[in-house]
N, C-alpha and C positions, 0 to 999 in steps of 0.2 A: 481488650479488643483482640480479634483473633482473624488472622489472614491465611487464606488457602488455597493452593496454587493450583487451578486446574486446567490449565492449557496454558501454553508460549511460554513452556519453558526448558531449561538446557535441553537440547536435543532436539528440540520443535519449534522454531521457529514460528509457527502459525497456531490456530486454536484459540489468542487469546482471551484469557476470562479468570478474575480474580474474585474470590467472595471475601467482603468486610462482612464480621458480626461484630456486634457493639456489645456492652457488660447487658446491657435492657435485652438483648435477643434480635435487634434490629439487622434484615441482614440486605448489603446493598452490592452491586456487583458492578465490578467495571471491566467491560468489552464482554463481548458476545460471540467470539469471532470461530471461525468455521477451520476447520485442520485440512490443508493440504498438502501436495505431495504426489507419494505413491497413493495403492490403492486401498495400501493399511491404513494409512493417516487420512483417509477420506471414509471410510468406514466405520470410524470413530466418529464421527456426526452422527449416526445413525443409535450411538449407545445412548443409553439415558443418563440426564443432566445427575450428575453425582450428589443434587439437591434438591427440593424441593421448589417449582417455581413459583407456587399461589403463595410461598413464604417470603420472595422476594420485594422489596421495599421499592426499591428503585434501581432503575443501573443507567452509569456513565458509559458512554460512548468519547474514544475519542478522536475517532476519525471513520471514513468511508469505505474502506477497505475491508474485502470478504473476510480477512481473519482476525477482524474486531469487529465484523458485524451479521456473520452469514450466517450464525444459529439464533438472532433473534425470533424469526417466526417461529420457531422451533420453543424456544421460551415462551411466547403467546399462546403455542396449540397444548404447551403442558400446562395451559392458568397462568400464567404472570400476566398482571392487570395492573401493573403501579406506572409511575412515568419516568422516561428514558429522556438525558438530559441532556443533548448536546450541542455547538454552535446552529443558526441557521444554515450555513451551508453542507454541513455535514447530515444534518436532516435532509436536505433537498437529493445532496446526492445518495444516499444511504438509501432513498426511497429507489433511485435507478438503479445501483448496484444488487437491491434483491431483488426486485424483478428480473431483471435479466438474470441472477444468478439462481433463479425459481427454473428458465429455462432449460438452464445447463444443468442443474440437480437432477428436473424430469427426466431428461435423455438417459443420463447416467442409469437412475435408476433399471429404466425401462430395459435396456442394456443388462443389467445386474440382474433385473427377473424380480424386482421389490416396488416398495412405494416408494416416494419420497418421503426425505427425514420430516417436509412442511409442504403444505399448500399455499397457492395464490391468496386463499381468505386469509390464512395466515399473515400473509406480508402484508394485505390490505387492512389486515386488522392490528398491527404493532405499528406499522406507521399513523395511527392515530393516537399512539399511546405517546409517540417523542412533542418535546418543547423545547423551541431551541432559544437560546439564551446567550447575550454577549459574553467575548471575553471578559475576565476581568468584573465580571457581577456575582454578588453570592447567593448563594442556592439551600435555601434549607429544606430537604425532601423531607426530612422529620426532626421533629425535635432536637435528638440528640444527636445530630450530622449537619455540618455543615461545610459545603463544596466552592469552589471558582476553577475556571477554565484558564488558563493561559496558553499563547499562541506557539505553538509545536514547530509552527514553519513547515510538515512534511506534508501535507497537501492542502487544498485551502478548506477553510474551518479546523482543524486537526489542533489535538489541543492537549496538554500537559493539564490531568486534573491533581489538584490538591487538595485534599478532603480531613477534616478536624472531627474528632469521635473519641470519645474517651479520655478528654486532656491532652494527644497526643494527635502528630499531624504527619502524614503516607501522600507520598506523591508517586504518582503513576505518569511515568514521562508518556507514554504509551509511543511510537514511533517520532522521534528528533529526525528533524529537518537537517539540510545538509547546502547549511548558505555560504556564498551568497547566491542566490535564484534569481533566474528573471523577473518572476509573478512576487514571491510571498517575501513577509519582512524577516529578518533574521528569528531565529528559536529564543522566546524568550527565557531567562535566568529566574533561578529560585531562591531565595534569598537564604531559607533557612527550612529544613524540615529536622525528624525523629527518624522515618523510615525512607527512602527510596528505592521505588523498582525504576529500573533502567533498562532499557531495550540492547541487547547485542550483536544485531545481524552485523553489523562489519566490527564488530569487538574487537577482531583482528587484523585487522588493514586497516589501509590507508588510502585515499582514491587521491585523481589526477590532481596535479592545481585545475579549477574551474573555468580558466579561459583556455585550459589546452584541452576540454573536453570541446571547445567548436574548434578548435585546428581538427582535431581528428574525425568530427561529422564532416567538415569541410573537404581532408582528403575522400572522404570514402565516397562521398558525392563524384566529385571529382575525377576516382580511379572507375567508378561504372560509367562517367559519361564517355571518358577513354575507351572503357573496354566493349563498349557496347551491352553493360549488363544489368543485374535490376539489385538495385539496394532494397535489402526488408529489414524491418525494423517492429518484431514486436513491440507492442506498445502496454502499457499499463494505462488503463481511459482514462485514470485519474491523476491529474497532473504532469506525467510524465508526455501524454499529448500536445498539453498546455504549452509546457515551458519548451519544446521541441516546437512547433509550430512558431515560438514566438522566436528562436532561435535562426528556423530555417526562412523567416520572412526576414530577418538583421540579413543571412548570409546572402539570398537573392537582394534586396536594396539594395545593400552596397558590392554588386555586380562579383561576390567574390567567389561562387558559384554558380553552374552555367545554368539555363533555363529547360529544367525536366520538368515532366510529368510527375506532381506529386500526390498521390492516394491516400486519403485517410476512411478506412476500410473497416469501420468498428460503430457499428450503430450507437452502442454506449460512450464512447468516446464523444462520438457528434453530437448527444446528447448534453454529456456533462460540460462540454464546451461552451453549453447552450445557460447551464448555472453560472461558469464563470463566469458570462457577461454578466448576471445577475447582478453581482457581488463584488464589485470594482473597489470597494471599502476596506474587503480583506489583501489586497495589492501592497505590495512595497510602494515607495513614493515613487519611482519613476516608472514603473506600468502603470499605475493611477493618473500619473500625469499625462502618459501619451492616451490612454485611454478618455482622459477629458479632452484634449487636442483632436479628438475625433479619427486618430490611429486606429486603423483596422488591424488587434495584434492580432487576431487568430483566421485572418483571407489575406490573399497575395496571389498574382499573379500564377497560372501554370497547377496551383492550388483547386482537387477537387474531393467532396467530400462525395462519399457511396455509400448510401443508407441501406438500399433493397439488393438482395441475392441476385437479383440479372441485373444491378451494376456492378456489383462487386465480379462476378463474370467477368465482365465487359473489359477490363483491365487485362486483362491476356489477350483484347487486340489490340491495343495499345504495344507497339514496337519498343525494346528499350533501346536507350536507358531511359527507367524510369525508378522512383523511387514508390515504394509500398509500404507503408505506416497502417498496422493491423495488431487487433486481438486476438491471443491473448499476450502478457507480455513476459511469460513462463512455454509458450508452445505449449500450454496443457488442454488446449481448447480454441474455441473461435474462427473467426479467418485467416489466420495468420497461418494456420495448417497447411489448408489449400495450396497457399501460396510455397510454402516451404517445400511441402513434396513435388511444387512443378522445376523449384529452380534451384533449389539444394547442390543438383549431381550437376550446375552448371558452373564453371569451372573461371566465369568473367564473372558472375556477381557475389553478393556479399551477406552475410545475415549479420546488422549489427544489436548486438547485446547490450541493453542501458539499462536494466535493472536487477536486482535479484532474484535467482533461480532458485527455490528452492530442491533440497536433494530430492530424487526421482521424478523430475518432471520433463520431460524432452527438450526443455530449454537447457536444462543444466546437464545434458548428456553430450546435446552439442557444443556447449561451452568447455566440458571437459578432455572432447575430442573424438564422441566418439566417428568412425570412418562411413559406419551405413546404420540407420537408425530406420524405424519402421511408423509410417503416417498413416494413418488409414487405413490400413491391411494391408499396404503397398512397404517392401522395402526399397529404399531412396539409401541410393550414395550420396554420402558426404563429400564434395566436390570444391563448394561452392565455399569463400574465405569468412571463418567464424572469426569477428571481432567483437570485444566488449569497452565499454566506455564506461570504469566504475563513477567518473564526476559525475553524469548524469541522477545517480541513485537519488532518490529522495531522504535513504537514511542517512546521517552522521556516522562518522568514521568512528575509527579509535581517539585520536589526537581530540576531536571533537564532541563526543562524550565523557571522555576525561574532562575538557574545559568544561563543559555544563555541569558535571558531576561538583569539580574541584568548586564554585562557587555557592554551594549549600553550607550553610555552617550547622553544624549539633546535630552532624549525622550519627544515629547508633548502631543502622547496620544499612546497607545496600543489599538488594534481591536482585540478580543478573539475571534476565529475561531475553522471552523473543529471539535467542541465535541459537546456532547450533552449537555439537557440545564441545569445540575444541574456540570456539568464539568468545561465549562465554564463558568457559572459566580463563582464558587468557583475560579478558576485560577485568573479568572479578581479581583476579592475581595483579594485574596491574596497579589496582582501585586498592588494595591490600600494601602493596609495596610502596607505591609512588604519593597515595594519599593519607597511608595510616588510617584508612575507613574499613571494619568488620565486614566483608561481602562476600556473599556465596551463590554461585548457581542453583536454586531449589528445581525439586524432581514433581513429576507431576504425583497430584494429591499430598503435597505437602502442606502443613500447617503449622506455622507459629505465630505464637503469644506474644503479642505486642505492647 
C-alpha cells in the first residue's frame, strides 16, 4: 500500500487530500480540501489534480470545512464518478459550504481575469455523488478496503477515518476537536492502528483552560458596553457560530452580561445553524438534553440574525455597543470586512480573534499586530483592541493531540500534517521524544510505502 501526500502538509496548513493505492491498483483519497491563504496558496487550486480523477475509487471526507472539502467539484469536472463517504451531517453541510464557496471562487476569479477552478453544475453534481453514513458502521467501498468513521469532536459530523487495505490499518485523524465543548461529545480514541496522520495546527501551543475562555468573551462584552463601542467577532459558520451563540445565551441568562444588540451577519452561518437543529443526535448529553427540554440554544433575547445585504447595512444604524458576529473567520472575505474597515481605526471597540488564521490572510496580519492594514482598497488604521481567544479553537492543542496520539498501540510510524512548518515538526519532535513513535512532517508530493 502506498501513501502520497498532496496537500496539508508541513508548511500548509490547508489543501488537505491524501491518496491510498492498494497492491490491486485500487486508489481511494481522503479530503478534497481547497489551499488557502495568500494568493500563491489559492492559486494552486487552479493546478491540475497530480492524478487522475476517472481513476479514483472513492474518497473520505471528514468534515465540512473548505480545506477538506473545496476542490471536490473540481474532482467531479475532472471525471471522478465513484462515491464520497461521510457522516449525514457533514453531507448537509458540505453541500452549504460549496455553494457559497462557488460564490466567493467566482468573484475571485473574475478579479484574476480567469475562470473558475469549478462550476455550480459542478457542486450540484458531486453532491449527488456523497452517502452519508453513521459513526461507527463499516464501509466497504471495494473489495479490498474497508473504512469506519469515528467521532473527531471538531465540528459536527466531523470524523477520524480508519481504513484497513493491505493487512494493514492508516487513520486519518483529519481535524481533533478541542473538548470539552458546548455542543459535541469529546474526540473519540483509537485503540490501535500501523500508520497515523495527525493534524498540527496548534502542534505547538497550548490554549486557555475552557471556562476562562467565557471570563474573557464576558470581559470584552463587558469593556464595549463601558466604552460605547462595537465588538466583532469573525466567525467560522461552522461550529464556532454554534458553540458562541450557545455561550453568549448562558452569559445573558444568567444576567452576567448586559443586554446588547447581538448581529449574526453570515448567511452561511444562519444556514448551518439551521443543520444543527437537524442533528440533536450528534450533541453531547447535555445540549441534547436542553434541546429535548425545548431550550432555545441558538435564539435569545437582543439576538438577531441578518440574511440580506440591506440588513446586514442596517447594523450601522444601530448605535453601539453592540456586538457583530460575521464572516469570514480569517477576514479573508465576507461581511466581516465591511464591518472591520468601518470600526478598525476606532479606538473603544474590539476585534475578538477565536479561531485560526492562517499565514497571509488579514486576520493573521492583525493578530500579528499589524498598525494599518488595507480592506477594500481602502487603508484603515489599526485603532481598535486586537484580542484572541485560543480555547475557542475547535482544534486540539499540543497536550491534547499527544493524549489522543499516546492511546494508539503498534504504531510504526506517525505522518504530522495540517500545521505549519515550525508546528509540526515540534509536534513530530515531541511524538519522537515523549512517545518513542517514528514521526516525521511529510513535504508535499511525498510518497511512502506502507
Amino acid at each position: 500500500m502506498k501513501l502520497t501526500f498532496y496537500g496539508g502538509v508541513s508548511g500548509s496548513v490547508t489543501g488537505a487530500n491524501y491518496l491510498i493505492e492498494t497492491k490491486k491498483g485500487t486508489k481511494i483519497l481522503v479530503d478534497c480540501g481547497m489551499f488557502q491563504g495568500d494568493r500563491y496558496a489559492e492559486e494552486r487550486n487552479y493546478k491540475p489534480f497530480p492524478y487522475d480523477a476517472k481513476n479514483i475509487a472513492a474518497v473520505f471526507i471528514t468534515h465540512a470545512h473548505l480545506d477538506h472539502i473545496g476542490r471536490l467539484p473540481k474532482l467531479y469536472r475532472d471525471g471522478f464518478r465513484g462515491k464520497i463517504y461521510c457522516t449525514p451531517p457533514t453531507r448537509d453541510l458540505t453541500e452549504l459550504s460549496l455553494k457559497d464557496s462557488f460564490r466567493i471562487v467566482s468573484d475571485e476569479a473574475r478579479g484574476m481575469g480567469i475562470e473558475p477552478f469549478f462550476s455550480e453544475d459542478d457542486v450540484n453534481g458531486v453532491i449527488q455523488l456523497f452517502e452519508g453514513v453513521a459513526y461507527r458502521t463499516e464501509i466497504n467501498p471495494i473489495p479490498d478496503v474497508r473504512a469506519v468513521l469515528r467521532d473527531a469532536g471538531h465540528i459536527l459530523g466531523s470524523s477520524i477515518v480508519e481504513m484497513w487495505a493491505d493487512g494493514k490499518k492508516v487513520v486519518f485523524s483529519g481535524d481533533l476537536g478541542n473538548p470539552p465543548t458546548p455542543l459535541l461529545p469529546p474526540t473519540e480514541k483509537i485503540d490501535e492502528a500501523d500508520y497515523v496522520l495527525i493534524e498540527s495546527a496548534y502542534g505547538n501551543r497550548v490554549h486557555e483552560d475552557f471556562k476562562e475562555r467565557k471570563n474573557i468573551l464576558e470581559d470584552q462584552i463587558e469593556h464595549i458596553g463601558s466604552q460605547k463601542g462595537v465588538l466583532m467577532i469573525p466567525i467560522f459558520a461552522l461550529e464556532r457560530t454554534q458553540e458562541l451563540l450557545f455561550e453568549l445565551n448562558e452569559l445573558i441568562e444568567n444576567k452576567r452580561v448586559p443586554h446588547l444588540p447581538i448581529f449574526i451577519d453570515s448567511p452561511l452561518a444562519i444556514a448551518a445553524t439551521e443543520v444543527y437543529k437537524k442533528y440533536p443526535d450528534y450533541y453531547n448529553k447535555q445540549a441534547m438534553y436542553l434541546m429535548e427540554s425545548g431550550d432555545q440554544l441558538f435564539r435569545f433575547p437582543g439576538l438577531t440574525f441578518t440574511k440580506t445585504v440591506d440588513e446586514s447595512r442596517g447594523i450601522n444604524n444601530i448605535p453601539a455597543p453592540k456586538v457583530i458576529v460575521a464572516g469570514s473567520g480569517m477576514s479573508n472575505g465576507g461581511r466581516i470586512v465591511h464591518h472591520e474597515r468601518r470600526y478598525l481605526s476606532d479606538s473603544h471597540s474590539i476585534l475578538l480573534i477565536i479561531g485560526y488564521q492562517v499565514a497571509g490572510t488579514l486576520g493573521r496580519r492583525l493578530l500579528d499586530g499589524a498598525a494599518e492594514v488595507k480592506i477594500l482598497g481602502e487603508i484603515v488604521p489599526v485603532r481598535a483592541k486586537i484580542t484572541a481567544i485560543g480555547g475557542y479553537s475547535a482544534h486540539a492543542d499540543q497536550p491534547k493531540l499527544l493524549d489522543w496520539i499516546s492511546h494508539i498501540k503498534n504504531i510504526k510510524e506517525v505522518f504530522v500534517v495540517q500545521g505549519e512548518e515550525a508546528a509540526a515538526n515540534d509536534l513530530a519532535s515531541i511524538i519522537r521524544d515523549q512517545l518513542a513513535i517514528k514521526a516525521h512532517a511529510p513535504v508535499l508530493g511525498e510518497s511512502v510505502e506502507l
